[in-house]
C-alpha positions in Angstrom: 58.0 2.4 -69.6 57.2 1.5 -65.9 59.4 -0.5 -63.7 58.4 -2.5 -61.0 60.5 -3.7 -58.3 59.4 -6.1 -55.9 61.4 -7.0 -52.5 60.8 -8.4 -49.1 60.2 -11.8 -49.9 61.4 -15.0 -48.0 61.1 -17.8 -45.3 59.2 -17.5 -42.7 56.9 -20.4 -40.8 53.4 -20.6 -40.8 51.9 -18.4 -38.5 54.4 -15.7 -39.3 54.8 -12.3 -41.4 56.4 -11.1 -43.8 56.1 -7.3 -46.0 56.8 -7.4 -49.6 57.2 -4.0 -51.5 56.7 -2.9 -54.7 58.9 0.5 -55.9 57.7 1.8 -59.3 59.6 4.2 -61.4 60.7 5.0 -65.1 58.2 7.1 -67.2 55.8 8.1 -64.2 52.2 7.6 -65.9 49.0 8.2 -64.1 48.8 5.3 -61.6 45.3 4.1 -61.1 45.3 0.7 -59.3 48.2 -0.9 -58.0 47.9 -5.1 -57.3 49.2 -7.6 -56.1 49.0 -11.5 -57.2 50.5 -14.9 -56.6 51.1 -17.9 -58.4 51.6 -21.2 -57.2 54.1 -24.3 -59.4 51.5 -25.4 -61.4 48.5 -22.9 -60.4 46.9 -19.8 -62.4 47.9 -16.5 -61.4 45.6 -15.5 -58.8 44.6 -12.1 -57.5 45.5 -11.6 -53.4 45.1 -7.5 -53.0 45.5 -4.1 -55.2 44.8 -0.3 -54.3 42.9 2.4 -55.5 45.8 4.6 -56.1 43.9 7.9 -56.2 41.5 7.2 -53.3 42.8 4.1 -51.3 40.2 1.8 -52.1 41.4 -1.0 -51.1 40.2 -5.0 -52.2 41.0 -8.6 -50.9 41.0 -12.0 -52.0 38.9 -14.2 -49.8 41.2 -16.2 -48.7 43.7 -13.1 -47.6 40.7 -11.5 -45.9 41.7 -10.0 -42.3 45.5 -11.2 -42.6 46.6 -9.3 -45.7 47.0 -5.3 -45.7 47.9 -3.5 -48.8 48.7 0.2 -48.3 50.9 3.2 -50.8 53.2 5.2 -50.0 52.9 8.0 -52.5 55.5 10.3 -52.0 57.6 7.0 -52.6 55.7 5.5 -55.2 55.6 1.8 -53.4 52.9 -0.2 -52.5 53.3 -2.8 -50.0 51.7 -5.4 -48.7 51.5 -6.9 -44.7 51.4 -10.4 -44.1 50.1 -11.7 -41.5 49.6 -15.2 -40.0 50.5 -16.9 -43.5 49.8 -20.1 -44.2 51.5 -23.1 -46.2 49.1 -22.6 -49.1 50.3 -18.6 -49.3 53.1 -20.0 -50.4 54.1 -18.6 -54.2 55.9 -16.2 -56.2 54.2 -13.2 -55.7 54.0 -10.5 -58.6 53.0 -6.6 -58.3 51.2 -4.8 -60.8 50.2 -1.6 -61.9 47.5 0.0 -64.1 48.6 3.0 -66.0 46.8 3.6 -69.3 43.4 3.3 -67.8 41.5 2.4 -64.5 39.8 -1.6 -65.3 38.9 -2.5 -61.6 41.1 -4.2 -59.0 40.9 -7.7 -61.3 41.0 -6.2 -64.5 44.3 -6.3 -67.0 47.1 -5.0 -65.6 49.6 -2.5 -67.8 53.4 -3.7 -65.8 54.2 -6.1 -63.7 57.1 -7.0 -61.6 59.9 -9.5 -61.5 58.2 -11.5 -58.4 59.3 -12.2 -55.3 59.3 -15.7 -53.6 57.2 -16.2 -50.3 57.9 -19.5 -48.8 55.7 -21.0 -45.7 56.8 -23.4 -43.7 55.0 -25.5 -41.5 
């Protein structure tokens, strides 16, 4: 089993920041794309980010394009993921996940996923 962590979640008003982490550990399988998503009360998960873990690919939602950064830290096993100039409609719980058993591209099924952590956006 992998667990996943997330933190760094709050309040903040729009046109701030904010740098959620993910911390994986447990059984330590091979790691091939870590992700992050959000869902919205009453939405669909969505996809915002995830990693390449092996090479550092890195892909964006759209709508995260050029105020998002997702980056690993891999001596640490966490992923995290810079927020930047956020919006009221970034506002959601926002989950981390990893694939382990297999690599399925940045929007493919996921293996673990995290508790969540709440990103409010004032405005």
């Amino acid at each position: 089993q992998v667990q996943l962590v997330e933190s760094g979640g709050g309040l903040v008003q729009a046109g701030g920041s904010l740098r959620p982490s993910c911390a994986a550990s447990g059984r330590t399988l091979i790691t091939y794309v870590m992700g992050w998503f959000c869902q919205a009360p009453g939405k669909e998960r969505e996809f915002v980010s995830a990693i390449r873990w092996s090479i550092g690919s890195t892909y964006y939602a759209d709508s995260v394009k050029g105020r998002f950064t997702i980056s690993r830290d891999n001596a640490k096993n966490t992923v995290s993921l810079q927020m930047n100039s956020l919006k009221p409609e970034d506002m959601a719980v926002y989950y981390c996940a990893a694939q382990t058993a297999a690599y399925r591209g940045p929007r493919g099924n996921y293996d673990y996923w995290g508790q969540g952590t709440q990103v409010t956006v004032s405005s």
